[in-house]
C-alpha positions in Angstrom: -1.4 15.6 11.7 0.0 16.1 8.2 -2.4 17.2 5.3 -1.8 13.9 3.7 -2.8 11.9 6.6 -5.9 14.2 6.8 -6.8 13.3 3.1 -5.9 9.6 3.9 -8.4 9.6 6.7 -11.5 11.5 4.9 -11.1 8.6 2.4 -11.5 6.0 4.3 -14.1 8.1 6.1 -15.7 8.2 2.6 -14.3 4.3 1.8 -16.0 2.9 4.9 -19.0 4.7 5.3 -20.2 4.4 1.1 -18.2 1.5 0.0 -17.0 3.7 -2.6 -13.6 2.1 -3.8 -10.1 3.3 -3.0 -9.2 3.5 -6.5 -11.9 6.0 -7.1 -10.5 8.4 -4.6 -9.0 11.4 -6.6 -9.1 14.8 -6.2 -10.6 15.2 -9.3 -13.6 12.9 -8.6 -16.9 14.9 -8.4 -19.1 13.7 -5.4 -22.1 13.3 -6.6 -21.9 12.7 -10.4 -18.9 10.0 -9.9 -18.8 9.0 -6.5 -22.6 8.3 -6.3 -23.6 10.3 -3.1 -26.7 12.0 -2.9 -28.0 14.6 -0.6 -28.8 12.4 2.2 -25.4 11.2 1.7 -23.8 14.1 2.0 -25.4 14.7 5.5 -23.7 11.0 6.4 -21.0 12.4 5.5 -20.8 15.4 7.4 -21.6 13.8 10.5 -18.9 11.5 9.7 -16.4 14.1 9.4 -17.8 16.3 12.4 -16.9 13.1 14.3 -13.8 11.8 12.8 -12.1 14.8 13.0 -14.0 16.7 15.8 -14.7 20.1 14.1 -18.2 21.7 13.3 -19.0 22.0 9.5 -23.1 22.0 9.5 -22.5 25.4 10.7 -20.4 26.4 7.9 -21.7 27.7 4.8 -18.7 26.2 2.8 -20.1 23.3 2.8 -22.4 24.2 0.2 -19.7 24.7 -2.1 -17.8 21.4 -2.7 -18.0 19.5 -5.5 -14.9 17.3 -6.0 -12.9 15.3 -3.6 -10.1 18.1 -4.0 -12.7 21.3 -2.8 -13.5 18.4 0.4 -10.0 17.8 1.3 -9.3 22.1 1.3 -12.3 22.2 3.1 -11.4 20.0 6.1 -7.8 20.8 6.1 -8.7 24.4 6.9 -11.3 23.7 9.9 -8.7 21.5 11.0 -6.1 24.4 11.0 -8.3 27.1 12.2 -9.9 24.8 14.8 -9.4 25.5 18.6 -7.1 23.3 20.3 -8.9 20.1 22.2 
């Protein structure tokens, strides 16, 4: 899987599960202040994600530090390069 079909696939993770609008979708786009997503959300959305692309992140401190689109997509395209092989 390339990294942009990884980034193609945690938006329409992020598309489906919040109705938030493709167009709306950048890197740049902070999670909370312009997507919308609250706390609770962003638990949806890590369960979505664990699921999606089969890799642990509730255990991963990281987590903690995303705010934009841009520090998700680095974030999931390095558990998915560091995970073990299915």
């Amino acid at each position: 899987m390339t990294d942009q079909e990884i980034i193609e696939r945690v938006n329409a993770g992020l598309e489906e599960e919040f109705e938030i609008p493709r167009e709306k979708l950048v890197p740049d786009a902070k999670i909370y202040e312009e997507l919308g997503l609250d706390s609770l959300d962003a638990v949806d959305m890590v369960v979505v994600l664990e699921q999606q692309f089969k890799i642990k992140i509730r255990e991963d401190d990281g987590i903690q530090k995303i705010r934009t689109l841009a520090d998700l997509y680095a974030f999931i395209l390095q558990k998915v390069a560091t995970r073990p092989e299915q």
